[in-house]
mmCIF entry with sequence, helices, sheets and N, C-alpha, C, O atoms, coordinates in Angstrom:
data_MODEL
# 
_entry.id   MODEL 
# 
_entity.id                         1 
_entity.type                       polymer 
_entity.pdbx_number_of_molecules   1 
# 
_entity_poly.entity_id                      1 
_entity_poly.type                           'polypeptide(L)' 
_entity_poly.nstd_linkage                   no 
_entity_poly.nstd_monomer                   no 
_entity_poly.pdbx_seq_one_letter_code       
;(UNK)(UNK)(UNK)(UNK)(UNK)(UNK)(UNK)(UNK)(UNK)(UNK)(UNK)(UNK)(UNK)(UNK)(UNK)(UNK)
(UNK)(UNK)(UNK)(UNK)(UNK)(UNK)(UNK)(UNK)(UNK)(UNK)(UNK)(UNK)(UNK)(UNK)(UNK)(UNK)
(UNK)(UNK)(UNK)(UNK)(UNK)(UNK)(UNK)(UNK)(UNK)(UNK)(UNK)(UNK)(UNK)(UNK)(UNK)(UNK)
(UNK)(UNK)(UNK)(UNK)
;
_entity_poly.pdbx_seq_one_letter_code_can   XXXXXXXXXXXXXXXXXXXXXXXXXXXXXXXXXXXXXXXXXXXXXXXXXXXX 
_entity_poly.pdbx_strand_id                 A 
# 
loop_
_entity_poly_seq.entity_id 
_entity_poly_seq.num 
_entity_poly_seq.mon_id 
_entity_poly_seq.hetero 
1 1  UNK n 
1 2  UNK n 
1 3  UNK n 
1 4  UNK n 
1 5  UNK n 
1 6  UNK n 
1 7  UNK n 
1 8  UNK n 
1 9  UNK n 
1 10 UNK n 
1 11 UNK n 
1 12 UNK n 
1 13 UNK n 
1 14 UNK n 
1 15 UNK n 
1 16 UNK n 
1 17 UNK n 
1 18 UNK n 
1 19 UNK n 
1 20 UNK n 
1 21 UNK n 
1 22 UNK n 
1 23 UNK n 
1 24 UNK n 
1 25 UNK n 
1 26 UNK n 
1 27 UNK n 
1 28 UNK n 
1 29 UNK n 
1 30 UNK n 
1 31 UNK n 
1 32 UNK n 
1 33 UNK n 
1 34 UNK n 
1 35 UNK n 
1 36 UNK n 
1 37 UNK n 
1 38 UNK n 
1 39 UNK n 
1 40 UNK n 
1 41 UNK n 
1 42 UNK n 
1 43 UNK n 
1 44 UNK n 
1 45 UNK n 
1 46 UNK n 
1 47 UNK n 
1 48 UNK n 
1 49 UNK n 
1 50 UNK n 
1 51 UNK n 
1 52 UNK n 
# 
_struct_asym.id          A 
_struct_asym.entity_id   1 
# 
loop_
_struct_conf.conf_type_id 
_struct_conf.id 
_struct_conf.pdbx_PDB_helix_id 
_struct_conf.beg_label_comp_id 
_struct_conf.beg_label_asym_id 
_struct_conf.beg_label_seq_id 
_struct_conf.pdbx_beg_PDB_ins_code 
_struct_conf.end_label_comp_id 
_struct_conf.end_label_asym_id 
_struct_conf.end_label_seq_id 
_struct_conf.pdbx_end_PDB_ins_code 
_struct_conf.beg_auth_comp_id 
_struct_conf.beg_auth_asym_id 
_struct_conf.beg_auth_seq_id 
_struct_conf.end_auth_comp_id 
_struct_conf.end_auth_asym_id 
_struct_conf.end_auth_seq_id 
_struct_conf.pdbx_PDB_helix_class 
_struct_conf.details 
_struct_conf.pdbx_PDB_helix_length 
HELX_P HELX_P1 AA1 UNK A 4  ? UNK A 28 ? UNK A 4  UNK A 28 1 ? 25 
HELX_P HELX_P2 AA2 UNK A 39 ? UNK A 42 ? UNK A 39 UNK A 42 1 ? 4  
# 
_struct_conf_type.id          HELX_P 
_struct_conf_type.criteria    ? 
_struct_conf_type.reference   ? 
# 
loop_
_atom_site.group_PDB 
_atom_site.id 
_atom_site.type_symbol 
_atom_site.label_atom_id 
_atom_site.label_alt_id 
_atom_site.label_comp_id 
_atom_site.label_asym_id 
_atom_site.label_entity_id 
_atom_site.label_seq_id 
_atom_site.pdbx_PDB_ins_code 
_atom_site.Cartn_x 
_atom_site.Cartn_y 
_atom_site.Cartn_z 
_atom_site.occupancy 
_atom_site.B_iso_or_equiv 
_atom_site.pdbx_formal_charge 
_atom_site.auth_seq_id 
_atom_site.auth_comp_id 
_atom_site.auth_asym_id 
_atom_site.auth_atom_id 
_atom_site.pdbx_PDB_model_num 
ATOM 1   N N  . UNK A 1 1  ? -2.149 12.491  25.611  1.00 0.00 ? 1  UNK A N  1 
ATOM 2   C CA . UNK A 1 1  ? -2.882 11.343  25.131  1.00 0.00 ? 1  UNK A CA 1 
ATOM 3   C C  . UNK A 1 1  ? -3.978 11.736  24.153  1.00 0.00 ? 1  UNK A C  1 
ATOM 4   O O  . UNK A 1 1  ? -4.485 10.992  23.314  1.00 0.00 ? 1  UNK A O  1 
ATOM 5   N N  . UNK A 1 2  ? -4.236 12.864  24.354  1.00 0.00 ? 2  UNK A N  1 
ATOM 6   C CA . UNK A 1 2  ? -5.500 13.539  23.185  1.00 0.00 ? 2  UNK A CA 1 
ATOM 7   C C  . UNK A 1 2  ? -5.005 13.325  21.914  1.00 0.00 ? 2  UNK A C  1 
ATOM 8   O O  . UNK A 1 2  ? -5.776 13.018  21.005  1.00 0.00 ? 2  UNK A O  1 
ATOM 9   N N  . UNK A 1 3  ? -3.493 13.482  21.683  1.00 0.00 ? 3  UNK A N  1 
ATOM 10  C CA . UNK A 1 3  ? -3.542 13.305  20.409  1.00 0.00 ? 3  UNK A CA 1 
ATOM 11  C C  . UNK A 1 3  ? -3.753 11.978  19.191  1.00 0.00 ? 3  UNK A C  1 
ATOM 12  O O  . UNK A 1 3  ? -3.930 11.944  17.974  1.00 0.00 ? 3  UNK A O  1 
ATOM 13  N N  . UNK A 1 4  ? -3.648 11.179  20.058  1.00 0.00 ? 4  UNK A N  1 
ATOM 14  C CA . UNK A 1 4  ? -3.691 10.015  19.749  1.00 0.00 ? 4  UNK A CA 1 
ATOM 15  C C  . UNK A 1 4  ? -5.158 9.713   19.285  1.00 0.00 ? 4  UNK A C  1 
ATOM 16  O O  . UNK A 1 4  ? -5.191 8.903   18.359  1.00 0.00 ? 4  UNK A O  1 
ATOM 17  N N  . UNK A 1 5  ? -6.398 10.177  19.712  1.00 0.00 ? 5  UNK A N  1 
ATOM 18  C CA . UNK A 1 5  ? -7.595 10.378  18.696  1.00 0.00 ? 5  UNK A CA 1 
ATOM 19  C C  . UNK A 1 5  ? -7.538 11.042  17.203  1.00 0.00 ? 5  UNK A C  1 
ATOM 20  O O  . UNK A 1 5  ? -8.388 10.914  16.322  1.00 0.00 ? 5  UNK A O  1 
ATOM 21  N N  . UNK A 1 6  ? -6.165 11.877  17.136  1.00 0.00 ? 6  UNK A N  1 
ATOM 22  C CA . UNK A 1 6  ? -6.069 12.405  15.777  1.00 0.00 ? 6  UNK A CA 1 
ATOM 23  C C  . UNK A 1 6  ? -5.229 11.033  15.187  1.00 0.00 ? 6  UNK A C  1 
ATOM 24  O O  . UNK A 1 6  ? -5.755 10.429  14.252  1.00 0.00 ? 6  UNK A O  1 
ATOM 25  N N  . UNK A 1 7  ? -3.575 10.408  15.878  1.00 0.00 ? 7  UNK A N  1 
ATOM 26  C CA . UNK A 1 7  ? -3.161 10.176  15.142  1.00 0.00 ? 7  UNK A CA 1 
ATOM 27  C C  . UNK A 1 7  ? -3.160 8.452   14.482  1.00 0.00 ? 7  UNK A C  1 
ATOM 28  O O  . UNK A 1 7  ? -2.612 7.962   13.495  1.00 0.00 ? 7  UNK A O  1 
ATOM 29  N N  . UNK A 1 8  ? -4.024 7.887   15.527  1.00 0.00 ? 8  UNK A N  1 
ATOM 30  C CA . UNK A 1 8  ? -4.854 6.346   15.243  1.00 0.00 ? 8  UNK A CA 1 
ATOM 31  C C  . UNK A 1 8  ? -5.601 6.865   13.948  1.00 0.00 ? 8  UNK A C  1 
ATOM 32  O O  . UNK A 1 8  ? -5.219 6.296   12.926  1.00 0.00 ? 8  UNK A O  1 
ATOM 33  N N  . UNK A 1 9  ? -6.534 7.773   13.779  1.00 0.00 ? 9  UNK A N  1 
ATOM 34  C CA . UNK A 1 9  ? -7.371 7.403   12.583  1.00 0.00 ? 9  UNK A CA 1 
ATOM 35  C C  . UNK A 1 9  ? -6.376 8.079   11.159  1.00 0.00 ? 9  UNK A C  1 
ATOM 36  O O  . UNK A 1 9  ? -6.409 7.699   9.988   1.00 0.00 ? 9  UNK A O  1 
ATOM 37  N N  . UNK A 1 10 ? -5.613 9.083   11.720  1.00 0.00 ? 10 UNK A N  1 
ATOM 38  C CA . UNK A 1 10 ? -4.535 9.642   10.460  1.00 0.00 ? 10 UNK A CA 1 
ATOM 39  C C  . UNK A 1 10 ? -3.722 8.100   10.216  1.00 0.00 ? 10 UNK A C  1 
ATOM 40  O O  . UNK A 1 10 ? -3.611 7.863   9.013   1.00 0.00 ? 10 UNK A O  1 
ATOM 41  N N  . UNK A 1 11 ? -3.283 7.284   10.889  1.00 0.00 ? 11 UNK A N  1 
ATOM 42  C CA . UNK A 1 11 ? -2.777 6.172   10.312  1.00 0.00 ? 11 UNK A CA 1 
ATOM 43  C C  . UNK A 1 11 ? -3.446 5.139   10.209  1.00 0.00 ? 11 UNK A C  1 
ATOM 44  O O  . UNK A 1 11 ? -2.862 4.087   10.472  1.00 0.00 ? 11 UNK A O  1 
ATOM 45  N N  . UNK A 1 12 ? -4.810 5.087   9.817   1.00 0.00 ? 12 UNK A N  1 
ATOM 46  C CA . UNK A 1 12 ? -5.514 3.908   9.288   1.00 0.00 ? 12 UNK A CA 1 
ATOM 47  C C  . UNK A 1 12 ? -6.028 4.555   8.223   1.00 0.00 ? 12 UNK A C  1 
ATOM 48  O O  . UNK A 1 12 ? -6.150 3.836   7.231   1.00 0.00 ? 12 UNK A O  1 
ATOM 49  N N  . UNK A 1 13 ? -6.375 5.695   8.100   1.00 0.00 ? 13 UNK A N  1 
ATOM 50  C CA . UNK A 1 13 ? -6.873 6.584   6.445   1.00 0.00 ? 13 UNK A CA 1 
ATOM 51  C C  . UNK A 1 13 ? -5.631 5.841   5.671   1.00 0.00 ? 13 UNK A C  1 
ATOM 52  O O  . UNK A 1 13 ? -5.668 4.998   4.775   1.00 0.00 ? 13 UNK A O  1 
ATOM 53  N N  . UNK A 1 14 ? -4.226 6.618   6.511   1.00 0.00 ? 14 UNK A N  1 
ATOM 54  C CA . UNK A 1 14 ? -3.124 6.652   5.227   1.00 0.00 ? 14 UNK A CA 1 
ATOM 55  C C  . UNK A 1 14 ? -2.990 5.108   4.697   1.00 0.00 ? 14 UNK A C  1 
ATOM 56  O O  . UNK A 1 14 ? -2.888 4.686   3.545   1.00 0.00 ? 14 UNK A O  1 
ATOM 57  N N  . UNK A 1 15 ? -3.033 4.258   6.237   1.00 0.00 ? 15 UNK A N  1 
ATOM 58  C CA . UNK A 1 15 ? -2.884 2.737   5.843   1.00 0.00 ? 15 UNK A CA 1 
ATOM 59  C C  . UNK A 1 15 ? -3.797 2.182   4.534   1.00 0.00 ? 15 UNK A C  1 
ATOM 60  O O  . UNK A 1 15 ? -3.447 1.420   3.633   1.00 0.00 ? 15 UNK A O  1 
ATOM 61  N N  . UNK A 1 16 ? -5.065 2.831   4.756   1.00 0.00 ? 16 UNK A N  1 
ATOM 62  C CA . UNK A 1 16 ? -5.860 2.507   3.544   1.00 0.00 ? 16 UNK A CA 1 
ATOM 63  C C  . UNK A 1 16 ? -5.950 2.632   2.134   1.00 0.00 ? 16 UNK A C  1 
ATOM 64  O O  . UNK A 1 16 ? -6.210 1.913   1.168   1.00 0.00 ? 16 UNK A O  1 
ATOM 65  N N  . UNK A 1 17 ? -5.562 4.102   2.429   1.00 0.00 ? 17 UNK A N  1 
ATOM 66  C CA . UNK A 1 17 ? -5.088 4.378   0.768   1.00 0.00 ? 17 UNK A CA 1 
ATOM 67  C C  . UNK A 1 17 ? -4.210 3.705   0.338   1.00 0.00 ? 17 UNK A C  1 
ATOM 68  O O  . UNK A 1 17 ? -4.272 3.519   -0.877  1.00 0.00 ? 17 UNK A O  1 
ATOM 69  N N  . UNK A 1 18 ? -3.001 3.036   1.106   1.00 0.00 ? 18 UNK A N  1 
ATOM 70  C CA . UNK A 1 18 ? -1.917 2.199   0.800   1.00 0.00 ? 18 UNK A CA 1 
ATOM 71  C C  . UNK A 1 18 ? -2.499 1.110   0.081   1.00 0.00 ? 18 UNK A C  1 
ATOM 72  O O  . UNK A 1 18 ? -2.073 0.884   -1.051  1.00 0.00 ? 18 UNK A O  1 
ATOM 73  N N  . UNK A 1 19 ? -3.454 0.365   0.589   1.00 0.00 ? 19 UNK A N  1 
ATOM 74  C CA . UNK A 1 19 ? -3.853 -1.123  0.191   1.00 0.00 ? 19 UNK A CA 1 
ATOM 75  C C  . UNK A 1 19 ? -5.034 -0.490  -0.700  1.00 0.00 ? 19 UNK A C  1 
ATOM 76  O O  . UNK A 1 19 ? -5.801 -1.285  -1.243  1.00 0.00 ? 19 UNK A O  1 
ATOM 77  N N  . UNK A 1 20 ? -5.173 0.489   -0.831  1.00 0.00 ? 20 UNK A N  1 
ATOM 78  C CA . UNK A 1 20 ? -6.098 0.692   -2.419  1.00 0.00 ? 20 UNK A CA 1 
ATOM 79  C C  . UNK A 1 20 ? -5.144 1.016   -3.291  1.00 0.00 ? 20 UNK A C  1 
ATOM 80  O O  . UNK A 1 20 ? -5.568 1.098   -4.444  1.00 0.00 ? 20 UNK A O  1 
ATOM 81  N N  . UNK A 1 21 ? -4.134 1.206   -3.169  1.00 0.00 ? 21 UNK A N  1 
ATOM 82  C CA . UNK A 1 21 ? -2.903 1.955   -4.351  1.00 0.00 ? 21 UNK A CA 1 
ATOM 83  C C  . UNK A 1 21 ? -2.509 0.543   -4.591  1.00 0.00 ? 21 UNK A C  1 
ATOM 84  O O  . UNK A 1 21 ? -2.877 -0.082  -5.586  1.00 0.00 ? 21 UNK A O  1 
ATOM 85  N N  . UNK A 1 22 ? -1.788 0.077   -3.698  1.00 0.00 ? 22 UNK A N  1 
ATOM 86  C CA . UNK A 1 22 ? -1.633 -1.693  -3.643  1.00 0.00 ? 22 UNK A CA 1 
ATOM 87  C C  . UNK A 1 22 ? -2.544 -2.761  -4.720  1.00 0.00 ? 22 UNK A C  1 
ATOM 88  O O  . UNK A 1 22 ? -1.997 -3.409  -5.613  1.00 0.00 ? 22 UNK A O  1 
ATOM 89  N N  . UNK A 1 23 ? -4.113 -2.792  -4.419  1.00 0.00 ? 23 UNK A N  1 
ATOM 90  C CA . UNK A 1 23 ? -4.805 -3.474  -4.685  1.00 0.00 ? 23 UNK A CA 1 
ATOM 91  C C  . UNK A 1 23 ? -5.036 -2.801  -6.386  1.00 0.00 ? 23 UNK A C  1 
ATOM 92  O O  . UNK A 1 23 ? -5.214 -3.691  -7.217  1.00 0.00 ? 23 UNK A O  1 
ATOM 93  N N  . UNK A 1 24 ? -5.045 -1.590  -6.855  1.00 0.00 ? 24 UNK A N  1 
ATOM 94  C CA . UNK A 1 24 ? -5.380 -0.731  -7.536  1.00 0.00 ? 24 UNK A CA 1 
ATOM 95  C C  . UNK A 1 24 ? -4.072 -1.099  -9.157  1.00 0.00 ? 24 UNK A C  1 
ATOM 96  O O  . UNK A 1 24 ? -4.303 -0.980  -10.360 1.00 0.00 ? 24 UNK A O  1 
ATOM 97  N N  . UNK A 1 25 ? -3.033 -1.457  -8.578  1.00 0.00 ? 25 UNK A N  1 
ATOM 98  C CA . UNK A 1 25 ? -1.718 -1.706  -9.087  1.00 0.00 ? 25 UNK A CA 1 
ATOM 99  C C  . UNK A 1 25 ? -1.679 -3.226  -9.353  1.00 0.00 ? 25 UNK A C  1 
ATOM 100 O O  . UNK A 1 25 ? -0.991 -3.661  -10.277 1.00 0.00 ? 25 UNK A O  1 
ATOM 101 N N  . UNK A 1 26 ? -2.424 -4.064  -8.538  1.00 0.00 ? 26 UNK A N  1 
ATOM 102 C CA . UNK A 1 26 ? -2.280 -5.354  -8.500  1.00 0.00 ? 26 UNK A CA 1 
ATOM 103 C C  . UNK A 1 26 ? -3.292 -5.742  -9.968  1.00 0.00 ? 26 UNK A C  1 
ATOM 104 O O  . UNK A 1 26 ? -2.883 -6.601  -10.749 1.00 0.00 ? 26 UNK A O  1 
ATOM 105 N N  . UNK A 1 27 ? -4.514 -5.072  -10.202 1.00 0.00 ? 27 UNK A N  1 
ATOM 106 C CA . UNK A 1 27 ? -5.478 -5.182  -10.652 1.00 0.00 ? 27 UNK A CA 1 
ATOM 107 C C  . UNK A 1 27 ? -5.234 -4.537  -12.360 1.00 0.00 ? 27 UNK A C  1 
ATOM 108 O O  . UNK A 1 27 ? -5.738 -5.009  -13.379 1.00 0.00 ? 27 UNK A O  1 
ATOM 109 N N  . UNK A 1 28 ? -4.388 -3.440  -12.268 1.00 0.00 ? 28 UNK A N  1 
ATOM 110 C CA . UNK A 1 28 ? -3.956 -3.109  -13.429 1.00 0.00 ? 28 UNK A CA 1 
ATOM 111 C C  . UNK A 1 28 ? -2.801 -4.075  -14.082 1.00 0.00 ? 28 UNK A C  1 
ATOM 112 O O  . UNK A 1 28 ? -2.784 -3.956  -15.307 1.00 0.00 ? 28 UNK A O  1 
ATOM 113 N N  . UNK A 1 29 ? -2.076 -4.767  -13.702 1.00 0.00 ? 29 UNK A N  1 
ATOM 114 C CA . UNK A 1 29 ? -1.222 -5.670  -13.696 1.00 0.00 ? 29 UNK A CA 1 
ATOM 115 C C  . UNK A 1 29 ? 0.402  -5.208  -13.903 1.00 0.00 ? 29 UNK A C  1 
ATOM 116 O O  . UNK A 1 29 ? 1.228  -5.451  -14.783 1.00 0.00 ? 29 UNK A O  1 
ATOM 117 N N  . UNK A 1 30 ? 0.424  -4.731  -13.143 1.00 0.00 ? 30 UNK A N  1 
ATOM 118 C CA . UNK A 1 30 ? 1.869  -3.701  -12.640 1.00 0.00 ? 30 UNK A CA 1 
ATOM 119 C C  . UNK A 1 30 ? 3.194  -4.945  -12.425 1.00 0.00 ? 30 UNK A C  1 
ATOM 120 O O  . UNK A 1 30 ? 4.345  -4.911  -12.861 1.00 0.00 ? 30 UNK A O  1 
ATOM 121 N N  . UNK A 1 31 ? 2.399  -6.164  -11.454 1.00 0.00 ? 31 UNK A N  1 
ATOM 122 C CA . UNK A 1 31 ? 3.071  -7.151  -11.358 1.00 0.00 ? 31 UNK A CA 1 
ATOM 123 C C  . UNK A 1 31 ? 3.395  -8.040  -11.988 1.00 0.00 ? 31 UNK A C  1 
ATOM 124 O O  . UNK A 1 31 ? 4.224  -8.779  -11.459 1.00 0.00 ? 31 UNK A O  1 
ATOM 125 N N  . UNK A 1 32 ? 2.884  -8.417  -13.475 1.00 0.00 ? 32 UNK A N  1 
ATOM 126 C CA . UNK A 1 32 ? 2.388  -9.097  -14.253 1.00 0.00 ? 32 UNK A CA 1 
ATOM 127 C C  . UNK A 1 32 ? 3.685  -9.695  -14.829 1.00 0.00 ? 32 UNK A C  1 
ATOM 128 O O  . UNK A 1 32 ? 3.499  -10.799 -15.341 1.00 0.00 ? 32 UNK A O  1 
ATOM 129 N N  . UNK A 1 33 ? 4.577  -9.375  -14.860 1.00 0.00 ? 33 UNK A N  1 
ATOM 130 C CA . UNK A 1 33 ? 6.034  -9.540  -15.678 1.00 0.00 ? 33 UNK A CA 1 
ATOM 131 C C  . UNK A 1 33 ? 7.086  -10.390 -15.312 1.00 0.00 ? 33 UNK A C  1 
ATOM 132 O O  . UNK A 1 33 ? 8.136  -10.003 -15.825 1.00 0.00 ? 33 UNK A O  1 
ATOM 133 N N  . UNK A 1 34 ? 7.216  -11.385 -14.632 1.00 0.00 ? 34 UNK A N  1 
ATOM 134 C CA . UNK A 1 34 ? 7.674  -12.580 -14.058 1.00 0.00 ? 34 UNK A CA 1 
ATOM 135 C C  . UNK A 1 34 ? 9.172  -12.482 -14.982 1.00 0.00 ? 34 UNK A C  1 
ATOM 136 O O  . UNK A 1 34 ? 10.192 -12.228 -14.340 1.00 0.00 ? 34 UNK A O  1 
ATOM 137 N N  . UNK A 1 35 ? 9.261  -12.650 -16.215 1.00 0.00 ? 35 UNK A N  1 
ATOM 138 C CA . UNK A 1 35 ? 10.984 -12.617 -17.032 1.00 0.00 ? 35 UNK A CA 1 
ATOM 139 C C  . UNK A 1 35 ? 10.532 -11.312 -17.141 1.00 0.00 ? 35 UNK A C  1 
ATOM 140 O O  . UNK A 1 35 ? 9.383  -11.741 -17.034 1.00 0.00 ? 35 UNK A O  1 
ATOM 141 N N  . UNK A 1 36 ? 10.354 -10.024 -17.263 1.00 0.00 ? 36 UNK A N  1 
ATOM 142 C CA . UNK A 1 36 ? 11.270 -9.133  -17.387 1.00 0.00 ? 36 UNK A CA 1 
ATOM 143 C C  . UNK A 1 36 ? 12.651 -8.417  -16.938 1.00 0.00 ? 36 UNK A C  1 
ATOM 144 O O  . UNK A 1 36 ? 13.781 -8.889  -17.067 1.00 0.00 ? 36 UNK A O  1 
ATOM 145 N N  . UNK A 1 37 ? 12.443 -7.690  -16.614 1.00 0.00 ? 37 UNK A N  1 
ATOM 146 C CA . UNK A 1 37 ? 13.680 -6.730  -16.105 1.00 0.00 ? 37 UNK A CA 1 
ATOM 147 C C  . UNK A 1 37 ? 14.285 -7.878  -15.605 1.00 0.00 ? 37 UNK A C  1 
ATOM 148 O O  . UNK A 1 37 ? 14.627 -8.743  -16.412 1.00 0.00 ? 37 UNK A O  1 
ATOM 149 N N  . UNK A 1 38 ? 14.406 -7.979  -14.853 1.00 0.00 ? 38 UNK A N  1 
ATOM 150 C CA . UNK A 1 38 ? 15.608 -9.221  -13.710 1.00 0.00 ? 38 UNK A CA 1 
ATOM 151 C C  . UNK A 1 38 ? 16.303 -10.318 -14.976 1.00 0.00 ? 38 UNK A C  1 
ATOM 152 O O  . UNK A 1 38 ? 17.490 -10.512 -15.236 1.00 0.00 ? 38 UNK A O  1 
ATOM 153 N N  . UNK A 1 39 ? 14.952 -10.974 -15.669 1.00 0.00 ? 39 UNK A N  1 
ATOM 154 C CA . UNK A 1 39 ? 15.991 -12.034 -16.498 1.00 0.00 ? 39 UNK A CA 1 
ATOM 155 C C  . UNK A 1 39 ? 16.594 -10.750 -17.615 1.00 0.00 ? 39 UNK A C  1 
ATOM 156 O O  . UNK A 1 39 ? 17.805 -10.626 -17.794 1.00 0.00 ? 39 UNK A O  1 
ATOM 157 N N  . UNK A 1 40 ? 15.510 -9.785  -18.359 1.00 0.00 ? 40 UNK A N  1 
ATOM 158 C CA . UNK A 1 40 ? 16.317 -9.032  -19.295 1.00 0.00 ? 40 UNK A CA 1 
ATOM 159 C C  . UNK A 1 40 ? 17.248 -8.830  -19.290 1.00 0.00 ? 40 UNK A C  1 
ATOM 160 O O  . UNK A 1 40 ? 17.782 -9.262  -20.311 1.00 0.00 ? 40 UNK A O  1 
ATOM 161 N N  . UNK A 1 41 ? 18.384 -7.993  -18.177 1.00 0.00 ? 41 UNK A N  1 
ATOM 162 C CA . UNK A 1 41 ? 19.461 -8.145  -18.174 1.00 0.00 ? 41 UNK A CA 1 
ATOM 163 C C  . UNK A 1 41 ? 20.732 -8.706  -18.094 1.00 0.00 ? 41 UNK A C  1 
ATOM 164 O O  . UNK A 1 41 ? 21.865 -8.236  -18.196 1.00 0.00 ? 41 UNK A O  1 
ATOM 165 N N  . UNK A 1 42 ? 20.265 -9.877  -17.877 1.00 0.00 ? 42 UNK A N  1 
ATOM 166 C CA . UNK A 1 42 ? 21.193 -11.287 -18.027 1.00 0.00 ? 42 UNK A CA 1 
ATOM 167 C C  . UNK A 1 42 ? 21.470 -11.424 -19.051 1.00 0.00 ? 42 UNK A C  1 
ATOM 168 O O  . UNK A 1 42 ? 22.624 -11.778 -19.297 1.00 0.00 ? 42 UNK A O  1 
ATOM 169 N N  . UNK A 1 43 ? 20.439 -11.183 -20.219 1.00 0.00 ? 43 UNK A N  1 
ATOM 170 C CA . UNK A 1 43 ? 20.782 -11.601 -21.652 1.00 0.00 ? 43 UNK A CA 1 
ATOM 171 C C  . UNK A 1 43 ? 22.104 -11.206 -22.437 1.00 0.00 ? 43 UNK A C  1 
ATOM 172 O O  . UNK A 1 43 ? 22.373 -10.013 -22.296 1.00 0.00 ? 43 UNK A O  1 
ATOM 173 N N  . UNK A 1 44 ? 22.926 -11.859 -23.168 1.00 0.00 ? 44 UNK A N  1 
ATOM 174 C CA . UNK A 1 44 ? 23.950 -11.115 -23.845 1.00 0.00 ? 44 UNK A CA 1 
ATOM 175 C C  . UNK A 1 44 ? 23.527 -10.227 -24.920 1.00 0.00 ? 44 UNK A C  1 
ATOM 176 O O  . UNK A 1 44 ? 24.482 -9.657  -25.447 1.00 0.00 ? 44 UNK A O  1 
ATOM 177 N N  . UNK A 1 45 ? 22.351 -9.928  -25.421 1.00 0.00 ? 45 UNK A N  1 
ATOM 178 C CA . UNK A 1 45 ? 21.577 -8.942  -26.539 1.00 0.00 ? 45 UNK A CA 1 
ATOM 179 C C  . UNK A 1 45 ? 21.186 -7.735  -25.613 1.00 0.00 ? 45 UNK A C  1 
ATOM 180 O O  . UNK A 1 45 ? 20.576 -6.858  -26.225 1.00 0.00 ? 45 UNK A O  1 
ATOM 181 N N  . UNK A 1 46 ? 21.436 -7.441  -24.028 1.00 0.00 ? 46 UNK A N  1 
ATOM 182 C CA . UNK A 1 46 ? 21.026 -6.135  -23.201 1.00 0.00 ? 46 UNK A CA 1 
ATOM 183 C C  . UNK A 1 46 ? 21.314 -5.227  -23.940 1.00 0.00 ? 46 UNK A C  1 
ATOM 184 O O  . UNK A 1 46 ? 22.490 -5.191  -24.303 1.00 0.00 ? 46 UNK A O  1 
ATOM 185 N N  . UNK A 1 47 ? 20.360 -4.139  -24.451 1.00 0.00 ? 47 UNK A N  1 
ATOM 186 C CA . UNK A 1 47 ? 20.912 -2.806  -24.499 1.00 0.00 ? 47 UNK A CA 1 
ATOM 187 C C  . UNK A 1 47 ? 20.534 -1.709  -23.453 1.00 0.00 ? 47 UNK A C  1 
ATOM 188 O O  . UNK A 1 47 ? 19.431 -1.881  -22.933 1.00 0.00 ? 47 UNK A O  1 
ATOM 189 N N  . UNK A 1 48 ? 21.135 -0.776  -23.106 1.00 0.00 ? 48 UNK A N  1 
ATOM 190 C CA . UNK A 1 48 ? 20.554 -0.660  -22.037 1.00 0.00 ? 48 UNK A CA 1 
ATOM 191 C C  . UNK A 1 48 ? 19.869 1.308   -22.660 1.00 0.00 ? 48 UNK A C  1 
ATOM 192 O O  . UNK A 1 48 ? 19.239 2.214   -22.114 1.00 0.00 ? 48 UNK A O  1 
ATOM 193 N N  . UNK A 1 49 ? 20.345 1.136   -23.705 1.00 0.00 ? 49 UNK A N  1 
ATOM 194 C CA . UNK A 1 49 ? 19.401 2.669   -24.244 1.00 0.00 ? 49 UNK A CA 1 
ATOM 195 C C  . UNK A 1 49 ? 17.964 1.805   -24.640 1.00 0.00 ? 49 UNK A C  1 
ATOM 196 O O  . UNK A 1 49 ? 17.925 0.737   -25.251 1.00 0.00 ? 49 UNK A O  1 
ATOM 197 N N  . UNK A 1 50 ? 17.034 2.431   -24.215 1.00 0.00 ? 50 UNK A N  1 
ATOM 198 C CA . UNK A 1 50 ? 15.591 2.841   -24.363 1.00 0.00 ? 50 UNK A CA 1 
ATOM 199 C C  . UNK A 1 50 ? 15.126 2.396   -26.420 1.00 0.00 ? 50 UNK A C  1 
ATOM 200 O O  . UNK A 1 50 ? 15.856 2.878   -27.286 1.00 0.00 ? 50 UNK A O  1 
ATOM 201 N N  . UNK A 1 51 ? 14.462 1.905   -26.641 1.00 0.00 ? 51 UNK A N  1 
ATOM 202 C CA . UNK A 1 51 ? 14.090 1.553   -27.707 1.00 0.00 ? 51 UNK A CA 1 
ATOM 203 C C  . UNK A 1 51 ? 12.753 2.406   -28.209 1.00 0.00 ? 51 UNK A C  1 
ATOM 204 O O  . UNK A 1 51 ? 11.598 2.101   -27.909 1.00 0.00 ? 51 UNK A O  1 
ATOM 205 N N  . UNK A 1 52 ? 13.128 3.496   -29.004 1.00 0.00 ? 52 UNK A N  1 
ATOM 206 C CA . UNK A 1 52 ? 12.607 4.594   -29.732 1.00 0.00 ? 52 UNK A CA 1 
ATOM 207 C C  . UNK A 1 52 ? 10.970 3.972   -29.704 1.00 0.00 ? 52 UNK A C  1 
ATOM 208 O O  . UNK A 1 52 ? 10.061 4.603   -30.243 1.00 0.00 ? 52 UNK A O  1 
# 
């Protein structure tokens, strides 16, 4: 049962950094793109090589 003082706070650190990487991504606007990718490739103009 001792270990469980290590591994409660090792999984609320890691949990945290999660929702700062989360919040951190949200804020840069990572999510921001509502028609991209998903509708992009529907289009009949898809290319799918990378545009120089």
């Amino acid at each position: 049962m001792e270990i469980l003082t290590i591994l409660i706070p090792v999984s609320l650190f890691l949990g945290g950094i999660g929702l700062v990487a989360f919040f951190w991504a949200l804020k840069k606007g990572q999510f921001d793109d509502p028609h991209g990718d998903a509708n992009r490739i529907l289009t009949k103009d898809y290319d799918e090589r990378p545009k120089p």
